[in-house]
C-alpha positions in Angstrom: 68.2 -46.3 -6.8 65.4 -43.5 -8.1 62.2 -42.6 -6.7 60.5 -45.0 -9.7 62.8 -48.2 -8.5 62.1 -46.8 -4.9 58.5 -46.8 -5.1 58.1 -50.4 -7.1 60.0 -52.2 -4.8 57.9 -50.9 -1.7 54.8 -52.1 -3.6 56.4 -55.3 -4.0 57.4 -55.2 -0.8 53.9 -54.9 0.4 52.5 -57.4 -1.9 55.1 -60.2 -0.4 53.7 -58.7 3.0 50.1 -59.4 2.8 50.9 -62.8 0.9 49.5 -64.7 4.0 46.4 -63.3 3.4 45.7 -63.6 0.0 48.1 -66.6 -1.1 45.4 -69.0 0.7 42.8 -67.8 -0.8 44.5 -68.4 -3.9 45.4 -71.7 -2.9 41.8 -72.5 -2.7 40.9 -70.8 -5.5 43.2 -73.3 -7.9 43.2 -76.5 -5.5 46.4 -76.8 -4.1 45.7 -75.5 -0.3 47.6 -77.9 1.9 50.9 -76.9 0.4 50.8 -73.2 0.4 49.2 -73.3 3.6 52.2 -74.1 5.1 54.2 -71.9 3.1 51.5 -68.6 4.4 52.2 -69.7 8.0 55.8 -68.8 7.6 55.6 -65.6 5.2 52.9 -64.6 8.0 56.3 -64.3 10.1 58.1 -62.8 7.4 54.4 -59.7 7.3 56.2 -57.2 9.8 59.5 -56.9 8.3 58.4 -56.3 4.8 56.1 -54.1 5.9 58.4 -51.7 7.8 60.9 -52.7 4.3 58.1 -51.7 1.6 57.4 -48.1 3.9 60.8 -47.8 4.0 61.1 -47.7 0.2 58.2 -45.8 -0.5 59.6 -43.2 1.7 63.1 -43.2 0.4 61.1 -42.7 -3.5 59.6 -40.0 -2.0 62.6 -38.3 -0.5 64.5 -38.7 -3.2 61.8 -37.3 -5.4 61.3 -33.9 -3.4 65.1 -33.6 -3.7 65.3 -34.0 -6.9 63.0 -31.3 -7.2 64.6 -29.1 -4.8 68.4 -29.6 -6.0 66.8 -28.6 -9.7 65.9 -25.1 -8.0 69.7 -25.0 -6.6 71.4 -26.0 -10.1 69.4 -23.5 -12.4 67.3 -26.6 -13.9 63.5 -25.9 -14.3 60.7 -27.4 -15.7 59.8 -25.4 -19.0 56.1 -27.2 -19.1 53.0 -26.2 -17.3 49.7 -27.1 -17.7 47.1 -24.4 -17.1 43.6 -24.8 -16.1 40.7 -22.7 -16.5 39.2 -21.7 -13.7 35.8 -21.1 -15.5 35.4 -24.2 -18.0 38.1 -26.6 -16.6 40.3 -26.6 -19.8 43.6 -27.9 -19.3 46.4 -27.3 -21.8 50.5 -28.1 -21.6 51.9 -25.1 -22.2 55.6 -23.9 -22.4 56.5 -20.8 -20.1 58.4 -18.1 -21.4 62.0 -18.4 -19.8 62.5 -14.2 -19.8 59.7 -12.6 -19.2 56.4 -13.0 -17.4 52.9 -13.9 -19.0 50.2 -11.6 -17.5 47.0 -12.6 -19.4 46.0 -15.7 -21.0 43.3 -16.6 -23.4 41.6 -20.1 -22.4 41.2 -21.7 -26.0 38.0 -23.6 -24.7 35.9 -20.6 -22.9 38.2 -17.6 -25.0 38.3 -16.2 -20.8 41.0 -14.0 -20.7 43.2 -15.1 -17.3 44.9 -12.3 -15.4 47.6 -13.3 -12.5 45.8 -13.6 -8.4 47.4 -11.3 -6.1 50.7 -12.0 -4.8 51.4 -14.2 -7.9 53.5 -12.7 -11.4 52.4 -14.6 -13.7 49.4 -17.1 -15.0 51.4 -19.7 -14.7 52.0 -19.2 -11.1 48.2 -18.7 -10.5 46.8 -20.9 -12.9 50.1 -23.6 -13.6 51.0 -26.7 -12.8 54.6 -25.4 -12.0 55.1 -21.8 -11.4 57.6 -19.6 -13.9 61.1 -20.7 -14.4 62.3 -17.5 -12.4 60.2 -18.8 -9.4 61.4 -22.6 -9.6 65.0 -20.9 -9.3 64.3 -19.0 -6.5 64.8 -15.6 -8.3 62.6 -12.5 -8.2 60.0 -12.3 -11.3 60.0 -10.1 -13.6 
């Protein structure tokens, strides 16, 4: 199962877990109350365990997405795309990173703002990025 299966079935989960609150109210809504009512008195008993089911699953998603991530660092994978954003206008632009050498300045296409690493970081992408450089997502030094 992947984090996208993980995460759909918690939502479904959770929509089958509120159902005896809504589904009498949609009952109502289209005329046929008396036999749903019934039926929402005993998915009401049904609420806890899908609950504790559809956090379970959206948990799992999420586990599985952070290791995905992490294991990509482990295995020399990285994401080649990051979108930067100006920190004076707000442009964003998808941008692929160099994969051997680091980008120091970088000239928003909105503003023309030259962008020059923060402290600490080695590159715009780092500072600026969605995703930091490709040496940093491997856990290597930068450049």
């Amino acid at each position: 199962m992947n984090a996208r299966t993980s995460f759909l079935g918690g939502i479904l989960a959770f929509v089958l877990a509120t159902s005896c609150c809504w589904l009498p109210v949609l009952a109502v809504f289209l005329g046929s109350a008396v036999g749903v009512l019934s039926l929402s008195e005993h998915m009401a008993r049904l609420s806890g365990p899908l609950m504790v089911l559809a956090l379970g699953l959206v948990g799992y998603g999420m586990y599985r997405h952070w290791r995905t991530k992490k294991r990509a660092s482990s295995t020399g994978i990285f994401i080649p795309d990051s979108c930067i954003t100006c920190p004076a206008c707000g442009h964003q632009k998808m941008e692929t990173m160099p994969v051997n050498a680091c980008q120091y300045f970088y000239a928003c296409e909105n503003c023309q703002i030259v962008l020059k690493p923060h402290n600490g970081d080695c590159c715009v992408f780092c500072s600026y990025g969605t995703e930091k450089c490709p040496p940093i997502q491997l856990g290597q030094d930068c450049c």
